[in-house]
Backbone bond lengths (Angstrom), bond angles and torsions (degrees), N, CA, C in turn:
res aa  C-N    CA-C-N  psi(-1)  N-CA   C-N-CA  omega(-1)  CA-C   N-CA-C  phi
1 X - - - 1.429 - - 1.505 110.12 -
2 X 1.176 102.80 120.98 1.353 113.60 171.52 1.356 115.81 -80.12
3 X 1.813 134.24 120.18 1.499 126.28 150.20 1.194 115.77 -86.05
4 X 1.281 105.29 136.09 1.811 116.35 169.62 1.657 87.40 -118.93
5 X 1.484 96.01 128.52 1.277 109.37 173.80 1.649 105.26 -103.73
6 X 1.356 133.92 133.21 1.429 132.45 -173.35 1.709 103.33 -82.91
7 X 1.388 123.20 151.18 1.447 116.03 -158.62 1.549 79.73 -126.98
8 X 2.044 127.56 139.57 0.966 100.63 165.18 1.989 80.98 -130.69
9 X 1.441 97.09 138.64 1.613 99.56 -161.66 1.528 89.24 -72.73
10 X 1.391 99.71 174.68 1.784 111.12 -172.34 1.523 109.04 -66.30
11 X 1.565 108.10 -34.27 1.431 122.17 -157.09 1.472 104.75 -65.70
12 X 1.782 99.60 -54.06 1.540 106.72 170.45 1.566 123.98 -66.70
13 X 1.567 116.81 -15.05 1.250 115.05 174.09 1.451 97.74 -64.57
14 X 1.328 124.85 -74.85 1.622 143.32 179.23 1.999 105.99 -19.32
15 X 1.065 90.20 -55.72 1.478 94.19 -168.28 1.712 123.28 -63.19
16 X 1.901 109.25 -54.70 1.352 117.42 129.98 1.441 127.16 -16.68
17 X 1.426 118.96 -82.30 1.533 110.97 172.24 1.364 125.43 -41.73
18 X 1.498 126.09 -46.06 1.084 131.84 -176.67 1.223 106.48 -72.86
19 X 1.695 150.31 -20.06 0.929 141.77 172.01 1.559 109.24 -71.31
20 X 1.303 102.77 -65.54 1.630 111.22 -179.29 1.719 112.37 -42.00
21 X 1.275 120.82 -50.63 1.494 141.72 170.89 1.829 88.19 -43.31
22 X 1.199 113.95 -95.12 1.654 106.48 -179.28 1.168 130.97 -33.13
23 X 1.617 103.14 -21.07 1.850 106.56 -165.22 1.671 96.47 -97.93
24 X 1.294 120.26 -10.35 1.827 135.82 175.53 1.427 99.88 -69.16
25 X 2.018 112.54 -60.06 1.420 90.25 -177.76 1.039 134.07 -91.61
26 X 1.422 116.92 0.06 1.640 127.26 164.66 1.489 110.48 -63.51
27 X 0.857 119.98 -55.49 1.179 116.26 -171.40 1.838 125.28 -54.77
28 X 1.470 89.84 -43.26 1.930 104.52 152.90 0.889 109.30 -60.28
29 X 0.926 144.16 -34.01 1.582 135.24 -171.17 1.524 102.25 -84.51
30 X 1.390 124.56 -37.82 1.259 133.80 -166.71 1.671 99.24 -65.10
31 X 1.624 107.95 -50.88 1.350 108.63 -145.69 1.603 93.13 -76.50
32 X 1.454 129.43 -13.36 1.705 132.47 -164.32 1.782 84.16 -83.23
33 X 0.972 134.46 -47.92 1.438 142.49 -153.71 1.737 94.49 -80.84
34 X 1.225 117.06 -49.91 1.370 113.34 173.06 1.453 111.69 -75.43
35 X 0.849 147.19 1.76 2.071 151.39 173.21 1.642 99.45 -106.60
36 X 1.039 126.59 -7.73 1.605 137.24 -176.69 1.319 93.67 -71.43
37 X 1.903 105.48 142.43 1.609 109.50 -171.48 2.098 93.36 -86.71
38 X 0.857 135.27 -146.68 0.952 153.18 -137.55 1.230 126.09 172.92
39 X 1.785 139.98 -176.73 1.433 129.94 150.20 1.813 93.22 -97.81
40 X 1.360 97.71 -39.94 1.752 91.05 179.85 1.756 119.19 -59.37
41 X 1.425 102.87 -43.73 1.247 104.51 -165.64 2.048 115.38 -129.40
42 X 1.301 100.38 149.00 1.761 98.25 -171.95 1.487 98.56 -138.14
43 X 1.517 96.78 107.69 1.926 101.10 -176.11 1.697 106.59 -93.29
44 X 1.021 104.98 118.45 1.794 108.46 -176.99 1.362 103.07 -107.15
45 X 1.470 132.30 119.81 1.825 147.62 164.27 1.607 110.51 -83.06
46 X 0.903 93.86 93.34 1.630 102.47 161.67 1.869 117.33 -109.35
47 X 1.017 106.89 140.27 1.472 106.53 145.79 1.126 147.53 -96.42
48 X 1.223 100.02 16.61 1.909 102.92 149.56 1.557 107.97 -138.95
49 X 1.454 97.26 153.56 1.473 122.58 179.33 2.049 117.32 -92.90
50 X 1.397 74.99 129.40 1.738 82.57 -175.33 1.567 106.09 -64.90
51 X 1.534 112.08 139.31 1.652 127.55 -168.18 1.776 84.82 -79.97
52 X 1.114 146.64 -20.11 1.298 114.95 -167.29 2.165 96.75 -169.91
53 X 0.779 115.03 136.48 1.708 137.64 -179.59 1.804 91.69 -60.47
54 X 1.439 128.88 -26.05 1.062 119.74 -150.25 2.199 95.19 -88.72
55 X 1.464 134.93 86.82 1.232 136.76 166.60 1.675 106.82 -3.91
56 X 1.135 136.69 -58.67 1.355 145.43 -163.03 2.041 124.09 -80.50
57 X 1.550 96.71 -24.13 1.294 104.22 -166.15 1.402 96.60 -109.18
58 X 1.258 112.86 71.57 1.779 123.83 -176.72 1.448 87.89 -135.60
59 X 1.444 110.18 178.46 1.123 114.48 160.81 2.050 116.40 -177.32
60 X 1.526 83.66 10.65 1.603 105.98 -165.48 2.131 102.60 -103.72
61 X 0.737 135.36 125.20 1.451 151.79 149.37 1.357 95.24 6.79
62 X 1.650 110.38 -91.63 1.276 113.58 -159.12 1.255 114.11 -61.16
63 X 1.669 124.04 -32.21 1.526 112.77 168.56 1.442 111.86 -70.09
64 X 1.122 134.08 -22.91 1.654 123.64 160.80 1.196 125.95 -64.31
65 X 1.615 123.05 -10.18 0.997 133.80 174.19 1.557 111.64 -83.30
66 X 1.390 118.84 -37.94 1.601 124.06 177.83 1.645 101.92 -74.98
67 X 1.403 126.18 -46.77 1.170 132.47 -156.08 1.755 89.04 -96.03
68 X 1.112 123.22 19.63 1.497 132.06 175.04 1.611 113.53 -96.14
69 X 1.474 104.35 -39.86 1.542 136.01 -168.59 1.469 101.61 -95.59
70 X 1.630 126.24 -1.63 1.412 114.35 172.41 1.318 106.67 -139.60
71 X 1.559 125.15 -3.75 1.581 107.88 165.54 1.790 85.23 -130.63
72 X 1.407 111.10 156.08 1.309 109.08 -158.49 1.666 95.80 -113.34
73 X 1.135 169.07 48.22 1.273 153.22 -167.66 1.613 120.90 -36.59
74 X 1.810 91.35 169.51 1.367 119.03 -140.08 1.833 93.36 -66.48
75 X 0.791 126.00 -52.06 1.690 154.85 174.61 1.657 128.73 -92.69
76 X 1.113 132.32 111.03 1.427 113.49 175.38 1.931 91.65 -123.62
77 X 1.320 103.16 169.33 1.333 124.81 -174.98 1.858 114.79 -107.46
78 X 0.999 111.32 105.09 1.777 103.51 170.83 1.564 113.92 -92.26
79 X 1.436 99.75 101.73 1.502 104.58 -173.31 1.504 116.90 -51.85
80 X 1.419 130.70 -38.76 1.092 154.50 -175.69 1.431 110.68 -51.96
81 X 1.320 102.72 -52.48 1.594 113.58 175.86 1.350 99.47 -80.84
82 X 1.022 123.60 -52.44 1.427 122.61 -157.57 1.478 129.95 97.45
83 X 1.520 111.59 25.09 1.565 116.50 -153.56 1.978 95.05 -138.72
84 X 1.307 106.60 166.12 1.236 110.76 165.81 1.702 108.54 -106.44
85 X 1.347 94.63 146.01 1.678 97.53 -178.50 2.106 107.01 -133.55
86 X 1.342 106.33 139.70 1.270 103.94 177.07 1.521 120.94 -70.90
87 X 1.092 107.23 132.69 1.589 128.77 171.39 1.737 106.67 -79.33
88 X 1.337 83.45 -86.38 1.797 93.08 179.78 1.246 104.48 -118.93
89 X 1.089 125.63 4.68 1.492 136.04 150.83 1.494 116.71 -75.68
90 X 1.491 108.68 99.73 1.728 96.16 169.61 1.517 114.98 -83.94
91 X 1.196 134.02 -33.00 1.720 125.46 171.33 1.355 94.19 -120.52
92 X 1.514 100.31 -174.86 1.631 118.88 163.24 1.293 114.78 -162.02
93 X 1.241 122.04 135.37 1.711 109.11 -179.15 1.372 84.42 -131.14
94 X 1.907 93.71 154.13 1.431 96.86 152.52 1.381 118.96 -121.73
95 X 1.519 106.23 161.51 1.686 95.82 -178.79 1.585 109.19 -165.32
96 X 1.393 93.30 108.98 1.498 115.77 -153.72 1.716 109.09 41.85
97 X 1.152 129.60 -146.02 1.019 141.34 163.61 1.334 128.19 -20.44
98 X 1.441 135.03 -7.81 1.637 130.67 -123.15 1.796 72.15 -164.56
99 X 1.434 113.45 125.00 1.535 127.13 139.78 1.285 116.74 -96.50
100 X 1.303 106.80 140.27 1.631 115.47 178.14 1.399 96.38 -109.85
101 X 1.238 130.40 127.02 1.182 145.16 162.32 1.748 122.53 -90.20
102 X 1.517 118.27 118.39 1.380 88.20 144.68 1.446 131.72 -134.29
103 X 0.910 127.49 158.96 1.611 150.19 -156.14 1.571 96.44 -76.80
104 X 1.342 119.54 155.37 1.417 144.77 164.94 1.012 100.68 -77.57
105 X 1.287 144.92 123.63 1.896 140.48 145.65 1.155 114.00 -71.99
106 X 0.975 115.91 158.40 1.492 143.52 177.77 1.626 96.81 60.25
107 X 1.214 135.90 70.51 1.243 163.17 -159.45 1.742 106.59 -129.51
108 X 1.464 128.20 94.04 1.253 98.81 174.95 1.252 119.50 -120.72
109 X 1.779 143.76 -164.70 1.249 137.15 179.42 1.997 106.17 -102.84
110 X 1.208 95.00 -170.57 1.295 102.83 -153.21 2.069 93.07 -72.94
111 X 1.377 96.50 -17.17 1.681 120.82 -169.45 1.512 112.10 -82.79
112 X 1.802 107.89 -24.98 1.336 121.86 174.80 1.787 96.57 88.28
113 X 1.199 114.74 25.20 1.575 107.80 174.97 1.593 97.85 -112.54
114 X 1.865 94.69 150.08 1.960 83.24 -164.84 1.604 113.01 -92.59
115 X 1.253 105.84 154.88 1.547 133.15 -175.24 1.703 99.60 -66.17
116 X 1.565 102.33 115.24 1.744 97.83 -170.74 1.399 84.81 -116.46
117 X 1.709 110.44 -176.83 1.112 126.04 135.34 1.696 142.80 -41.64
118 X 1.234 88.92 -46.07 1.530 94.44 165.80 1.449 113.32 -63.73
119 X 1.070 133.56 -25.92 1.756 139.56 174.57 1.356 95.05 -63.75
120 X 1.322 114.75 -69.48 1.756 98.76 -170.31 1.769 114.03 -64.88
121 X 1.113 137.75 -8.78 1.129 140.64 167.08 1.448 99.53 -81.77
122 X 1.187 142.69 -53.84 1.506 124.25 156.06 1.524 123.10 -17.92
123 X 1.456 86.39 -87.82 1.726 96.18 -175.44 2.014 105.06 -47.97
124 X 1.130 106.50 -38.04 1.478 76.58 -171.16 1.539 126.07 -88.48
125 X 1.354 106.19 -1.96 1.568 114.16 155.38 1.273 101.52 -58.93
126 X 1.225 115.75 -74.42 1.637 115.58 -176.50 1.373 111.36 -21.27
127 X 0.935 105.49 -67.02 1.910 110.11 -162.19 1.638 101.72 -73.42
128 X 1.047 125.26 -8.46 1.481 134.79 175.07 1.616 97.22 -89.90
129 X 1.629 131.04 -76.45 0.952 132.29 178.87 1.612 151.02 -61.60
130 X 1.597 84.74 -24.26 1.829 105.79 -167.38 1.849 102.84 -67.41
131 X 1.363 115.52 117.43 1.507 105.45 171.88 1.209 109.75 -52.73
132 X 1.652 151.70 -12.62 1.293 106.22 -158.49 2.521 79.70 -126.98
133 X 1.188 95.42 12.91 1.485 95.41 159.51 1.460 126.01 -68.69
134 X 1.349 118.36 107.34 1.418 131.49 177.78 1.951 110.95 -69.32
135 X 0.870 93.94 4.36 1.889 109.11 -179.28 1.066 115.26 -108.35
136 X 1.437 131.42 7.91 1.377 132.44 -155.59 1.962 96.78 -96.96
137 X 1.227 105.62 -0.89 1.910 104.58 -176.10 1.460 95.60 -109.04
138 X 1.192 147.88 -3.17 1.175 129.82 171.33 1.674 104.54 -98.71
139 X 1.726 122.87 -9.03 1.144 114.64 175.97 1.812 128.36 -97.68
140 X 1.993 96.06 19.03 1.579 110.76 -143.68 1.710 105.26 -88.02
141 X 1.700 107.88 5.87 1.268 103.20 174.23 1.471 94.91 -97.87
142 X 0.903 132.74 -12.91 1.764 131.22 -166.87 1.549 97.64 -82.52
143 X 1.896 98.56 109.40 1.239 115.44 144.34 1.071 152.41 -82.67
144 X 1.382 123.15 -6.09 1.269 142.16 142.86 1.244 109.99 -171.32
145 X 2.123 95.49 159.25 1.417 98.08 -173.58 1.665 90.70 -125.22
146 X 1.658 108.43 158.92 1.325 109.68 -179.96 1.385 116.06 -154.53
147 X 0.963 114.54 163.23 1.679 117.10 -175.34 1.215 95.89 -100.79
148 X 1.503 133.59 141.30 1.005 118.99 166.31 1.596 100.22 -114.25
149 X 1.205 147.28 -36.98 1.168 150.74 163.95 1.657 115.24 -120.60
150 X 1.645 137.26 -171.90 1.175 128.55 171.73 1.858 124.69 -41.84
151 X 1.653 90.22 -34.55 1.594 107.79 -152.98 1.264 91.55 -124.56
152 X 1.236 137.90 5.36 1.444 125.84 163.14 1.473 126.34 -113.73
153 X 1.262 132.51 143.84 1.597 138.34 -164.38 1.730 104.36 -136.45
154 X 1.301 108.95 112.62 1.516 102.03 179.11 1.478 114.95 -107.86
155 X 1.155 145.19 108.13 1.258 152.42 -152.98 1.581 111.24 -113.08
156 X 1.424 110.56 102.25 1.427 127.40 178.40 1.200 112.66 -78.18
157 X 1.566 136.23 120.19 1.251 141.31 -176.54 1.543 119.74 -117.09
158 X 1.664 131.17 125.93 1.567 111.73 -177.22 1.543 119.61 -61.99
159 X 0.937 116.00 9.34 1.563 116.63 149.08 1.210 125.11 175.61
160 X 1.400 125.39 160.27 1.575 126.15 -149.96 1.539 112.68 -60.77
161 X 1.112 131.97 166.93 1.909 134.87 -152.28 1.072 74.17 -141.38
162 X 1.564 171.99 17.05 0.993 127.29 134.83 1.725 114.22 -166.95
């Protein structure tokens, strides 16, 4: 039996290493620059995958959390404080039965067409009406919803919330 032992001289070890070594931190550097948002483009990492394209037929945390980051609602809650604060809601009154909403102006979509009242009276039929909407029980006191102007939403409830 013959051994051939392979010889790799120091010089070429050195040179090798030093490439690979450079090509380690380029490439980190590369991959932070490629995950970078953009005006064209916005890369979002999650580890979990949404069960369905349809916004309404979720009903799990983490998909409210993705579908949190692309439709924005009317109200959000800061647990910390303990208070509600407007999103796309700039006021809210209540009065008896009847919420008066009002809307943010100059609010637009991803299309540049503007965010009315009639949009949130959309969506919340939807999520009230759509058979395969998993949201349709938190909207089951709402007796009607209405636009009353661009920026206003009046929300009829079978009985007063508070």
């Amino acid at each position: 039996m013959s051994s051939k032992r392979s010889h790799i001289s120091r010089r070429d070890f050195l040179k090798q290493s030093t490439i690979a070594g450079f090509g380690a931190l380029a490439s980190t550097g590369l991959a932070k620059f490629s995950y970078a948002a953009s005006k064209e483009r916005l890369t979002a990492l999650s580890s979990i995958g949404l069960d369905t394209l349809h916004p309404y037929a979720h009903s799990s945390s983490p998909q409210y959390g993705i579908w949190h980051n692309i439709i924005e609602p009317l109200v959000e809650v800061d647990y910390a404080k303990k208070i509600y604060y407007g999103v796309l809601a700039e006021s809210w009154e209540y009065q008896g039965k009847r919420w008066v909403i009002k809307l943010r102006k100059n609010v637009r979509f991803h299309d540049s067409s503007p965010f009315t009242a009639k949009d949130v009276v959309y969506s919340i039929n939807r999520m009230k009406n759509d058979k395969e909407s998993l949201q349709k029980e938190n909207f089951r006191d709402f007796v009607e919803v209405q636009a009353a102007d661009d920026h206003t939403v009046i929300i009829t409830t079978e009985q007063p919330w508070f």
